[in-house]
C-alpha beads as a LAMMPS data file, in Angstrom:
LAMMPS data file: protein, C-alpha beads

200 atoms
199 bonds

1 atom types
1 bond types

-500.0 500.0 xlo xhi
-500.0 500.0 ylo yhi
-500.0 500.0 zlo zhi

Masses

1 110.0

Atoms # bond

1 1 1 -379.530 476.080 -231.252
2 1 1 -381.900 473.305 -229.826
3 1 1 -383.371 470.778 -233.106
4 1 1 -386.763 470.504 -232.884
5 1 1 -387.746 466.982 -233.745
6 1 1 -389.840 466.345 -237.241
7 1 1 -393.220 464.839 -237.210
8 1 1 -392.112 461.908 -239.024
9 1 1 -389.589 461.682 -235.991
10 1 1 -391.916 462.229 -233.485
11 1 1 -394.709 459.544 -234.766
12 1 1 -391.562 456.857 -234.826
13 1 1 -390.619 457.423 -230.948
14 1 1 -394.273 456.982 -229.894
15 1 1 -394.187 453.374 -231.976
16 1 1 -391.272 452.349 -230.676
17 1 1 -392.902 453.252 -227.560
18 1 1 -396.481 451.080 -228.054
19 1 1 -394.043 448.286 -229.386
20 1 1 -392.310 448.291 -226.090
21 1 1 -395.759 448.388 -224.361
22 1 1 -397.008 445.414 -226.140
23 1 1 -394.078 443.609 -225.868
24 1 1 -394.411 444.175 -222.406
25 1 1 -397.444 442.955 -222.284
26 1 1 -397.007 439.756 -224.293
27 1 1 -394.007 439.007 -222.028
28 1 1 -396.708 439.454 -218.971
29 1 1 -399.308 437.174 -220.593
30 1 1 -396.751 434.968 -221.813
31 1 1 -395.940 434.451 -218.103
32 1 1 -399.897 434.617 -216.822
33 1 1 -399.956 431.287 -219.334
34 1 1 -397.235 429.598 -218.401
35 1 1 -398.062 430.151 -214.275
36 1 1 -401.747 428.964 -215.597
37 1 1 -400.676 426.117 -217.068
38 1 1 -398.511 425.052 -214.466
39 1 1 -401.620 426.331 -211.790
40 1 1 -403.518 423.432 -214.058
41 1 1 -400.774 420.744 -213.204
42 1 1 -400.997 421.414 -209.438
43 1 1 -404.999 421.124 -210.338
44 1 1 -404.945 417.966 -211.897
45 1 1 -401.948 416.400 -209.516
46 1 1 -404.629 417.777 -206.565
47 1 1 -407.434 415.698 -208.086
48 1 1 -405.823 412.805 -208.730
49 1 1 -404.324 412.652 -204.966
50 1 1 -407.793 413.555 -204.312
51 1 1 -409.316 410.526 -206.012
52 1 1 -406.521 408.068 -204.359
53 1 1 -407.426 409.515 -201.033
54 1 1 -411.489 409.013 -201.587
55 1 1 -410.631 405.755 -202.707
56 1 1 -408.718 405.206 -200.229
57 1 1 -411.528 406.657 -197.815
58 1 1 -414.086 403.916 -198.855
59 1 1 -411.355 400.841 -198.928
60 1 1 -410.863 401.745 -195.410
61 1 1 -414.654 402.075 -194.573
62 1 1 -415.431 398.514 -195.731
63 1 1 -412.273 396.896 -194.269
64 1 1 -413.643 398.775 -190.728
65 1 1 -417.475 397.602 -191.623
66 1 1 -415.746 393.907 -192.128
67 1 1 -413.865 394.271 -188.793
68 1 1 -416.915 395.163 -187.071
69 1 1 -419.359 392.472 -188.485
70 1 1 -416.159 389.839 -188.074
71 1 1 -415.655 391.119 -183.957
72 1 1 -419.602 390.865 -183.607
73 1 1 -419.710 387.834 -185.234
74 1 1 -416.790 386.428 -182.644
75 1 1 -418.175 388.181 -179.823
76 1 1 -421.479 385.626 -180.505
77 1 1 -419.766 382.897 -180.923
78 1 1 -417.720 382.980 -178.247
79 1 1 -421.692 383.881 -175.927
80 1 1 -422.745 380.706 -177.097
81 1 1 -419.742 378.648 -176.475
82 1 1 -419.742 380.057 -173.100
83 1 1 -423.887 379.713 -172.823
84 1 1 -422.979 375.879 -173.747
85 1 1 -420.057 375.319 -171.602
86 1 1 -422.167 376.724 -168.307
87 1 1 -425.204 374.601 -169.927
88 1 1 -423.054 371.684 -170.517
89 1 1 -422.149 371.847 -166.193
90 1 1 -425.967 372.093 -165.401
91 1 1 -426.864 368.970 -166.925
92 1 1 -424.677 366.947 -164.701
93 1 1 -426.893 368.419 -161.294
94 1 1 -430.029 367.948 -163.470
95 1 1 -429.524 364.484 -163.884
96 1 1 -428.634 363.503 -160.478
97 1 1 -431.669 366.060 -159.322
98 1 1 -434.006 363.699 -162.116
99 1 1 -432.527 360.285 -160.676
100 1 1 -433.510 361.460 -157.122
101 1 1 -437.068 362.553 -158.350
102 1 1 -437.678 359.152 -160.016
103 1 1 -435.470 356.596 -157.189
104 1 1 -436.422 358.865 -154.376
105 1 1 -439.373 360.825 -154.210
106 1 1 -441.757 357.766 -155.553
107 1 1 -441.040 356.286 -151.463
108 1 1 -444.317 356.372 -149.582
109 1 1 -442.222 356.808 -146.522
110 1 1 -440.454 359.471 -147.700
111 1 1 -441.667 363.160 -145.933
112 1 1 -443.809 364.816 -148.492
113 1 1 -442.212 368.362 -147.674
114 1 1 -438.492 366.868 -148.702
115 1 1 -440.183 365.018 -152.160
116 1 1 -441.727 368.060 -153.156
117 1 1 -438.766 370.414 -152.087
118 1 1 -436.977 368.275 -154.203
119 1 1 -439.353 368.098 -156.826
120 1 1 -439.442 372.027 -156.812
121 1 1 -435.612 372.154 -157.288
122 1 1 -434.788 369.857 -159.775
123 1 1 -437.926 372.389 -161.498
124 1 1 -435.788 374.986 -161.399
125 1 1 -433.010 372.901 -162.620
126 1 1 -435.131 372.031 -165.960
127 1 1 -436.478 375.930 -166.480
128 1 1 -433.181 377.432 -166.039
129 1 1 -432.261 375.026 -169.079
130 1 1 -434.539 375.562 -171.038
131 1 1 -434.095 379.367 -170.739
132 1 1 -430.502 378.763 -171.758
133 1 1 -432.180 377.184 -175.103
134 1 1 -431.706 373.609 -173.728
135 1 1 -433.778 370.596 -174.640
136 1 1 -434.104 366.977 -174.001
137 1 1 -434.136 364.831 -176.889
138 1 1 -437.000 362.275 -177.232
139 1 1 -435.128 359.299 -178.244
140 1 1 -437.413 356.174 -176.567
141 1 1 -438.983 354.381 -179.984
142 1 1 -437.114 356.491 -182.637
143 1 1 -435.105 355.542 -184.913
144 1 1 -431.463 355.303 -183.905
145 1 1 -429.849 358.827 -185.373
146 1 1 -425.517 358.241 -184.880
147 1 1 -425.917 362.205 -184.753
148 1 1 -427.749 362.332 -181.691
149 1 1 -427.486 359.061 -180.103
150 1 1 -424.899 357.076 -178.798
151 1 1 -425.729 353.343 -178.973
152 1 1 -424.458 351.313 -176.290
153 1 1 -426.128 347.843 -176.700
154 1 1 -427.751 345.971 -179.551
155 1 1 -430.332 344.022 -178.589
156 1 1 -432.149 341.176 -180.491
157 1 1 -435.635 341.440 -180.791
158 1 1 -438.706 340.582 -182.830
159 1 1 -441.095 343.085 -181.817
160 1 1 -439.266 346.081 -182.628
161 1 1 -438.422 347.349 -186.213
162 1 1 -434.447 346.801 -186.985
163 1 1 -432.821 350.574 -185.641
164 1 1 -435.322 351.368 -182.753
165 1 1 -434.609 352.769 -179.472
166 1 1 -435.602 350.724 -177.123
167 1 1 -434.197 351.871 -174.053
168 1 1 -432.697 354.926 -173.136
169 1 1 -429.626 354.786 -170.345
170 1 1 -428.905 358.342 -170.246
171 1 1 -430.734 361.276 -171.660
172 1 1 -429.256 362.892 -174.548
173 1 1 -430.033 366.875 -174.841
174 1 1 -429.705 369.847 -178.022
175 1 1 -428.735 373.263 -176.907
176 1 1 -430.810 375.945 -179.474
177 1 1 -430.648 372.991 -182.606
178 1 1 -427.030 371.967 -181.853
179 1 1 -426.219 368.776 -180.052
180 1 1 -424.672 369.760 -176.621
181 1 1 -424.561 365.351 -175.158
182 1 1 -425.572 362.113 -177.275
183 1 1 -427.952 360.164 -175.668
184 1 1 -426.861 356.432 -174.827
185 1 1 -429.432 353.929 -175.624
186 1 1 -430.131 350.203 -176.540
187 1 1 -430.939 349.439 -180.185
188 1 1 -433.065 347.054 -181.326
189 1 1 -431.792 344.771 -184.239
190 1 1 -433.889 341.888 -185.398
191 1 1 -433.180 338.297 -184.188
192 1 1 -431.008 335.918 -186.891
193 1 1 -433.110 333.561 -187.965
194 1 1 -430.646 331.663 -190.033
195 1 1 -428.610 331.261 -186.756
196 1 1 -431.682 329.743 -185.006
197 1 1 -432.299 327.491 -187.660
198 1 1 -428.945 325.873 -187.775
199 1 1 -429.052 325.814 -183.854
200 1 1 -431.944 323.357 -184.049

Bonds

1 1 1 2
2 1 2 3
3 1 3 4
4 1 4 5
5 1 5 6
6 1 6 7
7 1 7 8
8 1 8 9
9 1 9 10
10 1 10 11
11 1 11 12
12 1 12 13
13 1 13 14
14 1 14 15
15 1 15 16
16 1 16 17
17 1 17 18
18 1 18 19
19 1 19 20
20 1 20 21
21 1 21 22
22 1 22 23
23 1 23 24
24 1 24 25
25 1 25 26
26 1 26 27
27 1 27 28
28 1 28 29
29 1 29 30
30 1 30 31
31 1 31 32
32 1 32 33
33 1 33 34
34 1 34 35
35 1 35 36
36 1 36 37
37 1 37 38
38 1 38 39
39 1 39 40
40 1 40 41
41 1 41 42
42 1 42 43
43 1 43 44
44 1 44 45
45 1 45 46
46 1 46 47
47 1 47 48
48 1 48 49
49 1 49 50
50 1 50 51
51 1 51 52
52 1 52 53
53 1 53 54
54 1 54 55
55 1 55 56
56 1 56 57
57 1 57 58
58 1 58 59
59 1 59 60
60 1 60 61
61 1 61 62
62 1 62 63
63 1 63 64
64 1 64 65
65 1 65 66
66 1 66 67
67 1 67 68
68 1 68 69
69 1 69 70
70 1 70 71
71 1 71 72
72 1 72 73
73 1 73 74
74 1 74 75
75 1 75 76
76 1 76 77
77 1 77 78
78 1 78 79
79 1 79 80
80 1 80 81
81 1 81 82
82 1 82 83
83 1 83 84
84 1 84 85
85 1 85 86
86 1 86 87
87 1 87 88
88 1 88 89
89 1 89 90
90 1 90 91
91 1 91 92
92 1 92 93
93 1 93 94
94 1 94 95
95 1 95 96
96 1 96 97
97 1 97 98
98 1 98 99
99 1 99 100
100 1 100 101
101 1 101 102
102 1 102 103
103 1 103 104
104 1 104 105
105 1 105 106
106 1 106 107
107 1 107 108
108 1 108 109
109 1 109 110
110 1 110 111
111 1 111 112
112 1 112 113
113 1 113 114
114 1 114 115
115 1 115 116
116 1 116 117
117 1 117 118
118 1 118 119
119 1 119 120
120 1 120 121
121 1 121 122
122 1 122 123
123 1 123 124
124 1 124 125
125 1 125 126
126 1 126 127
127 1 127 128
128 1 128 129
129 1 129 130
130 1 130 131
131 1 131 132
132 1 132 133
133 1 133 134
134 1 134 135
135 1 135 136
136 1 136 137
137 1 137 138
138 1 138 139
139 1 139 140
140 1 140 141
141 1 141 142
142 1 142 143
143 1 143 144
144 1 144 145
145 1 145 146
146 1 146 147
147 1 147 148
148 1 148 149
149 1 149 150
150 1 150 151
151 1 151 152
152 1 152 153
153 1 153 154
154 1 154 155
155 1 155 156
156 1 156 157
157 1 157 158
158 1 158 159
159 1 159 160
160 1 160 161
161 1 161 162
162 1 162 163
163 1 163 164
164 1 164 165
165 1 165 166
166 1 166 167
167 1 167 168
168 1 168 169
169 1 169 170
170 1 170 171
171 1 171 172
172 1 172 173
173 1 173 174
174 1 174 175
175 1 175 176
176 1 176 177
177 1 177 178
178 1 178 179
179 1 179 180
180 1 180 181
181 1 181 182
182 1 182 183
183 1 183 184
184 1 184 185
185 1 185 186
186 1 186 187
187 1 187 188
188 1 188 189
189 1 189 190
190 1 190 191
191 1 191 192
192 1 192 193
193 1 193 194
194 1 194 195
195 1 195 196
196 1 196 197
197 1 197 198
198 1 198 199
199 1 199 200
């Protein structure tokens, strides 16, 4: 004959049961925390690599905005070192085109077509200059400057002050502020007396 379980029985079985259950479920959340936690790591590690990598980011932005201004910078310097150079040949034709205005054109007998055709070039010769940024220095009665002139004589005189251009031999020029050729000129220093004195 089959035994048919007590109550007291009975209400045992279905706690062991919920106990099971529960512990179950505490094994399950157990786990959900631990995968969590370790879900947090892989958060954290993620945000920190992301930090590096936006820091990164901007270190490379500023080293490429540095490149730039550094290449542009170059790239100008090296247009006005060519400008120069090319500026630097012209004077040489402007010169000789200025010493045949002045020693050549100024002859009566010379045909007027060929003293104004050479006139008109050595024109052109001076405007494409000064479009290039070139300029003549005025150096006749200033005061000697070693950074722009180049003396080549020292003459004694009384009616100049001590330092004064008094002649210029060849014209000196500045390319947009910057010296691009020295002018060579005569300087006036004043006469020694003393030497006069003990001459007489």
């Amino acid at each position: 004959m089959k035994k048919v379980p007590q109550e007291n029985e009975r209400i045992i079985h279905i706690r062991e049961r919920d106990f099971r259950r529960v512990a179950a479920f505490r094994n399950k959340a157990k786990q959900f925390e631990a995968r969590c936690k370790e879900l947090e790591e892989k958060v954290k590690n993620f945000e920190k690599e992301i930090a590096q990598w936006k820091e990164r980011a901007a270190r490379l932005a500023a080293e490429m905005e540095n490149f730039k201004k550094r290449i542009e910078k170059e790239k100008e310097e090296f247009r006005i070192y060519l400008q120069a150079s090319f500026a630097e040949k012209l004077l040489f034709f402007d010169e000789i085109f200025e010493k045949i205005v002045n020693d050549i054109c100024s002859n009566p007998s010379l045909n007027k077509n060929i003293a104004d055709g050479l006139i008109m070039l050595k024109k052109q010769s001076s405007n494409l200059l000064e479009s290039l940024g070139v300029k003549k220095l005025e150096s006749l009665g200033k005061q000697f400057d070693p950074m722009f002139h180049e003396a080549v004589e020292i003459v004694e005189t009384d009616d100049k002050p001590e330092g004064t251009v008094i002649e210029e031999i060849r014209a000196g020029y500045v390319m947009n502020g910057k010296l691009l050729k020295p002018a060579q000129v005569k300087v006036s220093r004043g006469k020694n007396k003393d030497k006069g004195a003990g001459e007489a």
